[in-house]
N, C-alpha and C positions, 0 to 999 in steps of 0.2 A: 801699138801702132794703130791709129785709124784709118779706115776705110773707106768710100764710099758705100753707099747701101748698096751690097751682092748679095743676092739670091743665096739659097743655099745651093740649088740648081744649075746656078755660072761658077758656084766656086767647085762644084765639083765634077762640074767636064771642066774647068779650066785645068786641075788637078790630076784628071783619070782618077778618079776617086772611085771606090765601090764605094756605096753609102746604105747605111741601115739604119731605122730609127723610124723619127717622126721628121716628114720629111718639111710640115707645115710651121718650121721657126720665124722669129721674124728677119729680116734681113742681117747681114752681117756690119758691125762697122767699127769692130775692133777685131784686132790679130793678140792674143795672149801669150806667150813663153815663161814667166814666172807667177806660178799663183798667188803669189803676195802683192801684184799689182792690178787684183780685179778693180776693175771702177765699174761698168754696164753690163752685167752679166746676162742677161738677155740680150744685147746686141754682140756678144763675143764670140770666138773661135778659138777655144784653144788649144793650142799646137802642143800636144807628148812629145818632147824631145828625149831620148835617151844618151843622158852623159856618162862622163867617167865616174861621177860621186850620185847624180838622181836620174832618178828614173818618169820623166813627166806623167805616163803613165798611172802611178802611184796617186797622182793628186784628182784624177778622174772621180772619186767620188765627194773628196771634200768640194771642189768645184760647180758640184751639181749639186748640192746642199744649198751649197752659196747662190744658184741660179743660173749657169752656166749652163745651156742644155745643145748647144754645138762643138763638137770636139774631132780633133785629124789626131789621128793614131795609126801607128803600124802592126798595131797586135788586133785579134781577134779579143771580143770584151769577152768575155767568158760569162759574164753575170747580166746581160744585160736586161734582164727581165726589171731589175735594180735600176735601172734609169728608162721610166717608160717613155717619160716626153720628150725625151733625147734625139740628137740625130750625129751619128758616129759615119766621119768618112775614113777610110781605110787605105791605106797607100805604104808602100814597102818602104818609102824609107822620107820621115817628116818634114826633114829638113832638105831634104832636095823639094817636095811639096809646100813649103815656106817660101822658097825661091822661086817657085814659078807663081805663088801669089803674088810675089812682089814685081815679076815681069807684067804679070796682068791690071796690077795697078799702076 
């Protein structure tokens, strides 16, 4: 889904997001849900959903390999020393956090 360029700053009071990380990414202008559809990994978002079969989650580190360094998750990273340039927003639950991006766009 593309975006217009948000801060990472509006997207995470538009969210209530706790946010940790690096907070100096460059804007956002894509929205991510399946990691096999990266295209701009530097202008992305992407969204952990936890399903019945995946866990989004899980692909946090392939994704920042790949250049992905914004990510909305509902878990605490455990490792995060492992993705220094990163900037992780935190919200109890992702996909209600999906939906209010799409209200603010």
């Amino acid at each position: 889904m593309n975006f217009p360029n948000y801060s990472t700053d509006k997207i995470g009071s538009a969210i209530g997001a706790k946010s940790i990380g690096n907070p100096g990414t460059p804007p956002i202008r894509h929205l991510l849900i399946d990691s096999r559809k990266l295209v701009h990994p530097q202008y992305t978002l992407f969204i952990a959903i936890k399903g019945e079969r995946h866990d989004g989650h899980d692909f946090i580190a392939d994704l920042y390999d790949r250049g992905v360094r914004n990510f909305l998750v509902s878990i605490q990273i455990k490792n995060e020393e492992a993705f220094p340039n990163a900037s992780f927003f935190i919200v109890k639950n992702t996909m209600v956090a999906l939906q209010q991006l799409c209200t603010l766009h």
